[in-house]
N, C-alpha and C positions, 0 to 999 in steps of 0.2 A: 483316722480310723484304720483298724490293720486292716492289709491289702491281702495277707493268707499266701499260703503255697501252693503254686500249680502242678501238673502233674510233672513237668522238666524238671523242675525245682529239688520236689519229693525226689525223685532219682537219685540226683545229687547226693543229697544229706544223703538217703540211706544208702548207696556208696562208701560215701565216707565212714558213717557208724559200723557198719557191717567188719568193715578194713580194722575199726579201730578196738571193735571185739575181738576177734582173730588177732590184735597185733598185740594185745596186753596177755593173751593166755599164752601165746610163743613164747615170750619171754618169762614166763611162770616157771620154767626148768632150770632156768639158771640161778635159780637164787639158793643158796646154801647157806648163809652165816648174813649177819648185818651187815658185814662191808659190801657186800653182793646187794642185798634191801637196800641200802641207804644213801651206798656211793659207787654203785653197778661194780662194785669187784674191783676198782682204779685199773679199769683196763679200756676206758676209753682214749684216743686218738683225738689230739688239739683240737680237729676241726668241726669233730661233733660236741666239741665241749664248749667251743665259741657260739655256735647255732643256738646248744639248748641255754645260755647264757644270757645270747639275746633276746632268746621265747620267754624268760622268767617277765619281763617287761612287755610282753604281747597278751597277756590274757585281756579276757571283755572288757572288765574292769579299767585296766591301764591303757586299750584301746580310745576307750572315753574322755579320759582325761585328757589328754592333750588338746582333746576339741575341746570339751568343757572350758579349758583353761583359756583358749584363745576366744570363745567366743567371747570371753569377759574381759579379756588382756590386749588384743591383737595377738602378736605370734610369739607370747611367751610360754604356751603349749610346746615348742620347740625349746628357745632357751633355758628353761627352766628344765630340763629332761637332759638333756644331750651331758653339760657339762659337768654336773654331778656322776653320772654314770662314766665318762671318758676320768675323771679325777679317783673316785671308788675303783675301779676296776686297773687305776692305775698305781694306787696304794698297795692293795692285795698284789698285784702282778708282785711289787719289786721287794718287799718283807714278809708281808702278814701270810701268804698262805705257803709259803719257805718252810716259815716256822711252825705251822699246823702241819706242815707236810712230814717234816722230820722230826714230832713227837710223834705219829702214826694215828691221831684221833679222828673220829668220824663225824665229834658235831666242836665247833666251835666256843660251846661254853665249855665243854672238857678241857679246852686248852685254859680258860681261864681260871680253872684249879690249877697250874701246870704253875702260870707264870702270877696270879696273885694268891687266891685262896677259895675254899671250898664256898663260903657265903657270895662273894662274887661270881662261882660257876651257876649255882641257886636262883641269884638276883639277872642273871644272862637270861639261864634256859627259861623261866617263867614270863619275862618278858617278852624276848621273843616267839614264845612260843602266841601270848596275847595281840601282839604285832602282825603275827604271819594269820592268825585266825580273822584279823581286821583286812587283812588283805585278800584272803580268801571269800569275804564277805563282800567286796567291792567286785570282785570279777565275779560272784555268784548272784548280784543284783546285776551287772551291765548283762551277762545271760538272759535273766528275767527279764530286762526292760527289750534287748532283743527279739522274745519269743512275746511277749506284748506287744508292741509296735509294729510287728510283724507278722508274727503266725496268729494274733490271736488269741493267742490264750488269757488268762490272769496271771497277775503279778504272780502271784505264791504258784500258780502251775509252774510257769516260770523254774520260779528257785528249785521247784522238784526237779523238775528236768535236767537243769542245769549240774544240780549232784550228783544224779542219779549218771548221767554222762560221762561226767569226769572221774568217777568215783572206780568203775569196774576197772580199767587196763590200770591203774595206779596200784590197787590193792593185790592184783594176781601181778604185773610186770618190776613195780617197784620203778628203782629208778636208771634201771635200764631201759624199760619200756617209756620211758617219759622222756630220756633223753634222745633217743632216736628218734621218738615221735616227732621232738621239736624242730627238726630239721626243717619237715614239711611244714609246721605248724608257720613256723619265721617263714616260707618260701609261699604259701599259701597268705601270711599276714600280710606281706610288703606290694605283691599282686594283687590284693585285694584292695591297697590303703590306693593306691598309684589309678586304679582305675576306678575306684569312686569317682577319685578328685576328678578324673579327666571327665566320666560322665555330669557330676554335679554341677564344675563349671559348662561344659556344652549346654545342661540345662537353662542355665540363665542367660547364656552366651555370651562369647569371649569380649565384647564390645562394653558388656557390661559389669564384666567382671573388673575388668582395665579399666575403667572410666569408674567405678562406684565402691568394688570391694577392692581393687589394690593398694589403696591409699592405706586401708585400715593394717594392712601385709607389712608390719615395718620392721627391719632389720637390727635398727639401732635402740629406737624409743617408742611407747608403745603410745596407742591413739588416747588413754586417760589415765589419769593416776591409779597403780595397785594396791596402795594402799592412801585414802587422803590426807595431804597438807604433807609428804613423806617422799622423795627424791625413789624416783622407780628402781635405781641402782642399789640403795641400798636394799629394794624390799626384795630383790631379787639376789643377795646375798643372802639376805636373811632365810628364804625359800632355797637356796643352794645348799644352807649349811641343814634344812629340814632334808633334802633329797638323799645329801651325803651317804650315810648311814646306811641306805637301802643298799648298795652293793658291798660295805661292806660286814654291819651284824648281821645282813641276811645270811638266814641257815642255810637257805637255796641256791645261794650263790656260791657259800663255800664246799655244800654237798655234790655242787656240778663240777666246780671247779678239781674236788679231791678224785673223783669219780676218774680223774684223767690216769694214764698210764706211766706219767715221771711227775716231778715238780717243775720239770722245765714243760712239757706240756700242759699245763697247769696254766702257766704262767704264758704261755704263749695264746692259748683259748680265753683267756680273760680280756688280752688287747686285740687276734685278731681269731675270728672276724668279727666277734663282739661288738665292737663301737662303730666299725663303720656298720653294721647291720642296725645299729640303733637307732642312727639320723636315717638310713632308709625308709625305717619303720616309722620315725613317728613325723618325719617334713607333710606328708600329703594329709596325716591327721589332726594336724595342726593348719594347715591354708583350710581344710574342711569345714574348722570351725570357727577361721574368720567369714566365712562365705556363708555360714549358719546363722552370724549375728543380720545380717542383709537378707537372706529368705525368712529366717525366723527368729523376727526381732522381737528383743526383751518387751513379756508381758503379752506377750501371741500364745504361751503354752503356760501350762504350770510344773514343778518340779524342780531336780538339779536341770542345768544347762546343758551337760555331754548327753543328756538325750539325744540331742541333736544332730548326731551321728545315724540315730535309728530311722529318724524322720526323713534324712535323705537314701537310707536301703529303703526304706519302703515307699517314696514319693518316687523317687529317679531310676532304682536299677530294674530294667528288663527279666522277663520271665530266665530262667537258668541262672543269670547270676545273683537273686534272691536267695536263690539255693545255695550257690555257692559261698555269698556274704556269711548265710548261717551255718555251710561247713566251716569256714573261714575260724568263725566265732569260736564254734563247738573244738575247733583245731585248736585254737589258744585256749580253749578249758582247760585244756591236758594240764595247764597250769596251773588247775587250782588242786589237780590230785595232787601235782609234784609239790603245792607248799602247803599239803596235808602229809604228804610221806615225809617231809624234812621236819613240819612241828609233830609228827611221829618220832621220828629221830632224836628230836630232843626230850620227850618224855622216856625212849626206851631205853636211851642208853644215858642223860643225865638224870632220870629218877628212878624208875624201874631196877634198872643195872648198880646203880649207885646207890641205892637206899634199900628195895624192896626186896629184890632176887636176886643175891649176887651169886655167881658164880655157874648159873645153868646153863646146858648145854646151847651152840647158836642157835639150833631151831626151836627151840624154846622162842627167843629174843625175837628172831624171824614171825610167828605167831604174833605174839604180842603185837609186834610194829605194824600187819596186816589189822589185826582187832582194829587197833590204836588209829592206822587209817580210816579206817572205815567210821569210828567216832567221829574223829575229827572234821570229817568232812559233813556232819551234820552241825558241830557247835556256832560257825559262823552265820547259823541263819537268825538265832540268838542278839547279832548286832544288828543285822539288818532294820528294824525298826530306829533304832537309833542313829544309820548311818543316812537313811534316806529324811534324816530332818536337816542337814546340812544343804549349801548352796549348790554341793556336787559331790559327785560319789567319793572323792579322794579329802573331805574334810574331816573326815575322823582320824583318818592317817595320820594327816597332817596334824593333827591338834594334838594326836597322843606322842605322836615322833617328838615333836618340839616340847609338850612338856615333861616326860615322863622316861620314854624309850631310846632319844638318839644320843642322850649321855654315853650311853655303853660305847658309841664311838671312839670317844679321848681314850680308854684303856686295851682297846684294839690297835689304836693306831702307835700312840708312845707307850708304850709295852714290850715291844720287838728290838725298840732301838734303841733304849739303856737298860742299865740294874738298877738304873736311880729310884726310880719308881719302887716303894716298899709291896710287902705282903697285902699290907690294910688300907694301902691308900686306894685302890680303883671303888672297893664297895663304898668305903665313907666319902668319895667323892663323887660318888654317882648317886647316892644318897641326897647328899648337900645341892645339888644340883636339880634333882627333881622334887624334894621335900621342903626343900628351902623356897624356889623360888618357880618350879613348872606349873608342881600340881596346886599350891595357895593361887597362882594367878590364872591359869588356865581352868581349874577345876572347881576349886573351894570358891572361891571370893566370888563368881559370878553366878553362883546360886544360894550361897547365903547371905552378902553383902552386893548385889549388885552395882550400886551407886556409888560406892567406894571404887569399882571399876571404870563406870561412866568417866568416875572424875580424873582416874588414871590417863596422862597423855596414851596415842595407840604406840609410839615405840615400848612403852614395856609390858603393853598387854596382848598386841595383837599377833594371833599365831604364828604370821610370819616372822614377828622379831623375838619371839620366844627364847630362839635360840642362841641367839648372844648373849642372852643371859646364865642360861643354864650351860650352854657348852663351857664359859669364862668360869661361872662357880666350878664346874667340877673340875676343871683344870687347875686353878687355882689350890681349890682344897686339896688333889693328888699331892700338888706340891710339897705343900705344906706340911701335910699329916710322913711325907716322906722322909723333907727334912725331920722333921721329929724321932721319927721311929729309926729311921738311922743314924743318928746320933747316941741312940738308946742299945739298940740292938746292934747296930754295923749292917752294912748291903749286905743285901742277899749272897750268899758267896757263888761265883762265877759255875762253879762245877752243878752248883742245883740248877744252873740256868741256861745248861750246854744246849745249843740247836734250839731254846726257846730264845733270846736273845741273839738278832740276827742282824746285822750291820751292811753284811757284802753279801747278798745270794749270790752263791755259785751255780754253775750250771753244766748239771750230768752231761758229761762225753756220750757223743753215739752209741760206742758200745753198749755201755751200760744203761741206756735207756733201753736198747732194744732185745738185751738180756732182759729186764721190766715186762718188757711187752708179753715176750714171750711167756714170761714163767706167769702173768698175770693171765694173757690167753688160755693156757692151759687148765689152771685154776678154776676157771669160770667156763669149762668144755665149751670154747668157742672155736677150736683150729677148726679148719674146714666145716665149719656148719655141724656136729655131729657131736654127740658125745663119746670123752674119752673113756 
């Protein structure tokens, strides 16, 4: 039963709300043109671009999963997080956003007209854009199930609130106002995960946590099989190679990352503080939800399983920090405007600007991309229905990533680092990939042949091993379709492919980063607090 907010609590929040009215209309002045909207002007500083980097991974949503994941796993809520983001974040550092940086674009499928072809910018931006909406959807239910469990309310109140939240400083701040915000949001997340755990475990007491839930806490192998009759190692590749992807076709990630004031800042906010802010973030929410499987054990509740994140805010934490858990909460919403302003992004400038309106002035584009947020931030309530029939909030992801959307991977990543790769090889093997063999196994065949499924071993049905299938086809097929068409036509010639084919990132000298800074400062009437 929700336990409701007292008057210490109330304080709290509206505190925070109040702060975070005021912080989204401040930065409403500075927005001038899309790059200003989209990627705050590229005049942020490494260390706010690592913060809001690691906040992209703090919303409601993603706070869940990792308990969710252990209460089912032991402590693969931690494994299964950490080392796809430190591998993602480590791609992008040393090629991939080099080369988005020195063709000058502001969303990432732009770059893939750049370096394959227009149908593959197309087959990027809609994707993604269905991805980030499914993600949006996840931290706007862990909201809801928050302000349920909690405050009270219903489910659907819930979802209003949760939009209605994140929606105002996103649409007047853009993603200036999202990435400062995440400072606090990550500093507020990590404080908050850290002293759960410490209250939760004191609740059942240390005696008991050591003697009953450590055993299930394993480092190496988890307490039962992830997926059965199935070696945990591989299923947890197969799950590595679904996570992949998340840092690097996310729009969000690249949007933060460009946002930065050189490529070598860029590049430096991707690894630190990034990664180690990640394991801070998600270690305490992952022991939470083996300590969740022992106070509330399978078939004690109904629903996904990372409820049970909420059940211990509202059984364990004291009057004021109630409050704070749901500033806490409401702090990583910010997240779900910033991957409303980035699948803004990708409609304003890969269809709008590219198909619809070409050539209008930027606050024209600027408009748009505010409308555009403000849609977008209602379309994810759309999947909700469909996403809360999974075991946990993060099974839609997971099921569309691995059949359908984490292709886009292979042509992000070997795209930078030859010419080998033709014009037409990334779409017809991302095609091959998802057509051939995601969407027949994950989509098709288990609602109009079911039992053709049953009778499928689970290595090539089950979502977690999704992936080696599909990422091997489209790889394969890239090749292929490569060899061919250069044979026919000859490589792409070197000169169309200047600064998009990138081998050795270099890295901007002082000076000239800090001529960057400056002329980008100024642009964006930031020198001293004041407009120029």
């Amino acid at each position: 039963m929700a336990r409701g907010l007292l008057l210490g609590d109330w304080v709290v929040l509206a505190a925070y709300l109040g702060g975070l009215a005021v912080y989204g209309y401040f930065f409403k002045r500075f927005i001038k043109s899309t790059e200003d909207y989209f990627i705050a002007g590229r005049v942020m500083p490494w260390w706010i671009v690592g913060f809001s980097l690691a906040a992209i991974a703090l919303d409601a949503g993603d706070q869940q999963v990792p308990a969710g994941l252990s209460y089912n796993f032991g402590l693969a809520g931690l494994f299964l997080f950490v080392p796809s983001c430190v591998a993602g974040s480590f791609l992008l550092s040393m090629y991939i956003i080099p080369s988005l940086w020195r063709q000058g674009v502001i969303t990432n499928a732009s770059w893939l007209e750049r370096r394959y072809n227009l149908a593959m910018r197309q087959w990027g931006a809609w994707l993604q854009m269905l991805q980030r909406t499914v993600v949006m959807s996840s931290a706007i239910t862990g909201m809801a199930f928050l302000f349920q469990h909690v405050v009270g309310t219903e489910f659907w109140e819930g979802v209003l609130l949760a939009v209605a939240i994140s929606g105002f400083m996103t649409i007047m701040g853009g993603m200036f106002a999202v990435s400062a915000s995440e400072i606090y949001t990550m500093i507020l997340g990590i404080f908050f995960g850290w002293t759960t755990l410490s209250l939760v475990i004191s609740s059942i007491g240390w005696d008991a946590f050591w003697a009953k839930v450590w055993p299930e806490v394993r480092f190496v192998t988890f307490g039962r099989d992830i997926v059965a009759g199935l070696p945990n190692w591989l299923s947890l590749l197969g799950f590595f190679l679904i996570c992949l992807p998340y840092g690097i076709i996310n729009q969000e990630y690249v949007s933060k990352s460009l946002s930065a004031s050189s490529e070598w800042q860029s590049r430096l906010g991707l690894m630190i503080p990034n990664v180690p802010l990640w394991i801070a973030w998600v270690m305490p929410f992952s022991i939470i939800g083996v300590i969740g499987r022992y106070v509330y054990p399978p078939g004690s509740f109904t629903g996904p399983a990372d409820q049970v994140l909420f059940f211990f805010i509202r059984d364990v934490l004291p009057v004021g920090l109630i409050g704070f858990a749901v500033a806490a909460f409401v702090a990583a919403s910010a997240d779900i405007g910033g991957t409303a302003d980035t699948v803004s992004s990708l409609w304003t400038i890969d269809v709008y600007r590219r198909f619809i309106k070409k050539g209008a002035p930027e606050s024209h584009y600027v408009k748009v991309g505010r409308i555009t947020t403000g849609i977008v931030l209602i379309l994810p309530v759309l999947w909700i229905p469909l996403l809360r029939s999974f075991p946990f909030v993060a099974g839609l992801y997971i099921a569309l990533t691995g059949a359908l959307i984490g292709v886009i991977v292979i042509p992000y990543i070997v795209g930078p680092l030859t010419t080998f790769f033709s014009r037409n090889s990334a779409i017809i093997g991302c095609l091959a990939g998802a057509v051939i063999y995601g969407l027949p196994i994950s989509v098709i065949l288990p609602r109009v042949a079911p039992d053709v499924i049953k009778a499928l071993p689970a290595w090539m049905t089950h979502s977690w091993y999704i992936p080696f299938w599909t990422f091997s086809i489209t790889i394969v097929a890239m090749v292929i379709v490569s060899l061919v068409e250069n044979r026919i036509k000859g490589r792409i010639p070197a000169e169309e492919l200047k600064d998009v084919v990138i081998t050795k990132p270099t890295v901007i000298k002082a000076t000239a980063m800090n001529n960057i800074i400056a002329h980008r400062a100024m642009r964006a009437n930031l020198i001293g607090g004041v407009k120029l």
